[in-house]
N, C-alpha and C positions, 0 to 999 in steps of 0.2 A: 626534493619531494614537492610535489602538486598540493595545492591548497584542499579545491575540494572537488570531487565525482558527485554527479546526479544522476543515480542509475537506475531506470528502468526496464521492465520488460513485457513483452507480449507475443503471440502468436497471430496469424493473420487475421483470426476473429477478430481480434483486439488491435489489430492495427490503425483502425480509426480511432479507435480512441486514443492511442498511443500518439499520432500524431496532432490532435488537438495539445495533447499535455507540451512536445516539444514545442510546435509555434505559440503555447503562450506561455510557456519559459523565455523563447527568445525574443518574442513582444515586451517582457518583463524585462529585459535587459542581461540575459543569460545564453549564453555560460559568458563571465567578465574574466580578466587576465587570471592565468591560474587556476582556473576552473574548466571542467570538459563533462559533457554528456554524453551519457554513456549508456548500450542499448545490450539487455542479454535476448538474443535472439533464439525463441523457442519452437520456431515453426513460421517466419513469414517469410513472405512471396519475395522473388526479388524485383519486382518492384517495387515492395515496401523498402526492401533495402537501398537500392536504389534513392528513394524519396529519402531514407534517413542519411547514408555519404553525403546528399545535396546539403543538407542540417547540418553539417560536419559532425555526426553524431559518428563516436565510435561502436563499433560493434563486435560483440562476439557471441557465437554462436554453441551454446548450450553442449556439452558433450556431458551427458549425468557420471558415466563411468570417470572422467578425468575430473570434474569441479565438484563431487560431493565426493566423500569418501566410506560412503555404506551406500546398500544397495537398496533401491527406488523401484526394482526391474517389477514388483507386486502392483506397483501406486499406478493411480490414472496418470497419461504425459503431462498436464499440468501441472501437479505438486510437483516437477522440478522447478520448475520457476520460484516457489515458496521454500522447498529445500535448502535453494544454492542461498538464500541472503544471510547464512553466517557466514559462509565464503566469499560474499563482496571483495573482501579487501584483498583477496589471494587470488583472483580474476582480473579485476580491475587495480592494479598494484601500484604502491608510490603516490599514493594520496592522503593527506593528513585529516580529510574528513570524509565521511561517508553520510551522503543522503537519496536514502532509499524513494524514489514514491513511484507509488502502482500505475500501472498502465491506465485507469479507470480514473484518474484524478485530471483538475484543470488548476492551474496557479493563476489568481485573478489579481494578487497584492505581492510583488519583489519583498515586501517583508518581509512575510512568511518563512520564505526563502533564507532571509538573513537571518533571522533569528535563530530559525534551527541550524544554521551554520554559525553564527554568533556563540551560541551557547555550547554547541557541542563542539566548539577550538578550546573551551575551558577546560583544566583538569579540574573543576571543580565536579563535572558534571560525566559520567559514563553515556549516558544515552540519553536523547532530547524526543520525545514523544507526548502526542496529546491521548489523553482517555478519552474514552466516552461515555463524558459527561456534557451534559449542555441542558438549561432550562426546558429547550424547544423538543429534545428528543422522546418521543414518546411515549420509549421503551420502559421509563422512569416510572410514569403514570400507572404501569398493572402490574407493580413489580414482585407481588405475589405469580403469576403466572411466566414473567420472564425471569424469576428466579430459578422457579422448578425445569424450566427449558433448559438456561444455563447450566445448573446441577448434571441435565441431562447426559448434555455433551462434554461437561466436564470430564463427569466419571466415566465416559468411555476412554476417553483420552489419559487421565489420571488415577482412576478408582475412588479413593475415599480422599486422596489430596485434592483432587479434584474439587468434591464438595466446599472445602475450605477457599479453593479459590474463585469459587461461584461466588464470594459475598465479597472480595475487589473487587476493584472499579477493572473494567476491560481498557488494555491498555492497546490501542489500536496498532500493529503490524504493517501496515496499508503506507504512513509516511513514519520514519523516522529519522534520527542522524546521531553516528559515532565518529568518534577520533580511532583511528588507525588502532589503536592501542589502548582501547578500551577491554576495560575485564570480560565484559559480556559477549562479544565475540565465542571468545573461547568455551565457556558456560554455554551458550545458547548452541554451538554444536556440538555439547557432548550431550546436549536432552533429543538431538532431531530422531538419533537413532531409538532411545527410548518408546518417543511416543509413535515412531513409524513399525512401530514391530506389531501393534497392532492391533487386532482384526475389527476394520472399520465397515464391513458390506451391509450390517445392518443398522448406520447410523451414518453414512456418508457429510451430514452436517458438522460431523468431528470431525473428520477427515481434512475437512477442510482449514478447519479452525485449530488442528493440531498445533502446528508449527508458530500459532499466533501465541496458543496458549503454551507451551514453554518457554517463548519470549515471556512470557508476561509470571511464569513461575521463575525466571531467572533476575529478574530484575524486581520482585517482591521479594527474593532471598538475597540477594550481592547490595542491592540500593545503590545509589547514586543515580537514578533520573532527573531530568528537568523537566517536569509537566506541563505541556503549555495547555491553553483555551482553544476549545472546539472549533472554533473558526479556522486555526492554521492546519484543520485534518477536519472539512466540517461531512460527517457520515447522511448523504442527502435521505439516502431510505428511512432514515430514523428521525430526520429534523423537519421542520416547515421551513422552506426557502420561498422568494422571492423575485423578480427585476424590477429593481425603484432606478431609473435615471439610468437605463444601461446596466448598472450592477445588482449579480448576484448577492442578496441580501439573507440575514434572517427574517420570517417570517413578520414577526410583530416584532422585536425591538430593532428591527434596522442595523444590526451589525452589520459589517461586509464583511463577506466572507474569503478571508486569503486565500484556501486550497478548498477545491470543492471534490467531494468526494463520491463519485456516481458507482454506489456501494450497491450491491442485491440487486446486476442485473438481469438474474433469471427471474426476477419478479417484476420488476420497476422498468426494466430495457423501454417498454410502450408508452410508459408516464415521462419519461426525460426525454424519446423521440417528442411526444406531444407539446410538453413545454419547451423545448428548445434550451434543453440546460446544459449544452457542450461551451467552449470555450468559442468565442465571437458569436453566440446564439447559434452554433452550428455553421456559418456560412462557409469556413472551408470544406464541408462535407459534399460529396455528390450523394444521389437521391440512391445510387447503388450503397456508398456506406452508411447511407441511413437504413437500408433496409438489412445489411450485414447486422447494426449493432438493433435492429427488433430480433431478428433473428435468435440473439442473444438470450434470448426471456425464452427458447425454447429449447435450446443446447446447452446453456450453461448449467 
């Protein structure tokens, strides 16, 4: 068996960003012996593909009727992307860890990196994920009105559990990492069918956040997480960020930021073209995939 899989995914929208995340995985010194990145392909070009074989990145190519096993045929194409991640490990097979991160994210610290693989090779530990929590986020600050939102989209997703789990901490979906043989796995695909049944048309912001929030009701029922700090999952929409000396920073106290997390971008898409907040300030990008990922703040 294989150490550990780093698997992402994206469609061609998202292909640029997808390729920042690999070249600075492999800037960072990845994938090391035993280790392979791994690409669930939902829609891109082949030439993206093409540029990912170059990465030695493995790929497989999305079949929703063969890797999930309820049916998606209602949902927009993208939630299979969100669907398939309790079936990581029956896709991407023969791996002793699993670390998920979204196509939208950039790895600025190989820490990062190790730690959620560090942690989640323990049995002490089911799943290694950071919340969102962090001093800088500023969703904390009106948390009368970001409670009654969260409630909102709860109880579409859950009903009256829902409201209960409006007042946890949200445990980010976006990066995480399990052992092969973790309980949650199994938990976390018997709720996808639950919350995909349904009728999300007049609240599409559940829709989206379904599948985050059964992770997050399975893992407040079973326990055994490893909570890491905001920085190793830092949610840029919600945090003040920074460049002091080249590094993506927080805002005022100067952490550096391990994984940067270019979260909401059907809103923010124009605010991280303008700052330059991709991995290497952007310069892998041509001015075509800069204007792909504005694009983004009006399709997504």
């Amino acid at each position: 068996m294989a150490d550990l899989a780093i698997v992402t995914s994206c469609d061609e929208r998202y292909a640029p960003l997808a390729k920042g995340l690999i070249l600075s995985l492999r800037a960072n010194g990845f994938p090391q012996e035993g280790q392979q990145l791994c690409l669930l392909d939902i829609g891109c070009s082949n030439a993206t593909l093409d540029w990912m074989a170059a990465q030695n990145v493995v790929v497989v190519h999305l079949k929703a009727s063969d890797h999930i096993p309820f049916s998606i045929a209602h949902l927009p194409a993208y939630v299979a992307a969100m669907a398939f991640r309790p079936f990581i490990r029956e896709v991407f097979a023969d791996f002793n860890v699993y670390l998920w991160i979204d196509a939208d994210t950039w790895v600025q610290q190989a820490s990062s990196i190790h730690l959620y693989h560090q942690l989640a090779s323990s049995k002490d530990h089911e799943i290694v994920i950071s919340p969102l929590i962090d001093v800088g986020y500023k969703l904390h600050y009106n948390g009368r009105v970001f409670k009654q939102d969260l409630d909102r989209i709860y109880r579409a997703i859950y009903g009256d559990l829902g409201s209960e789990l409006a007042w946890q901490a949200i445990l980010g979906a976006g990066v995480f990492a399990m052992r092969h043989d973790s309980k949650i796995w199994g938990a976390w695909a018997a709720e996808l069918p639950v919350v995909y049944k349904n009728d999300y048309r007049g609240t599409p912001d559940a829709l989206h956040l379904a599948e985050q929030t059964a992770l997050n009701r399975v893992i407040y029922t079973l326990g055994g997480a490893a909570y890491l700090d905001a920085t190793h999952n830092y949610h840029m929409c919600a945090g003040s960020t920074k460049f002091l000396d080249g590094r993506l920073v927080t805002h005022y106290s100067n952490r550096t930021i391990g994984i940067a997390h270019l979260c909401g971008l059907s809103s923010y898409a124009e605010i991280y073209v303008r700052a330059m907040a991709f991995y290497d300030r952007g310069r892998y990008l041509t001015e075509d995939e800069l204007n792909a990922i504005r694009k983004l703040r009006k399709t997504s």
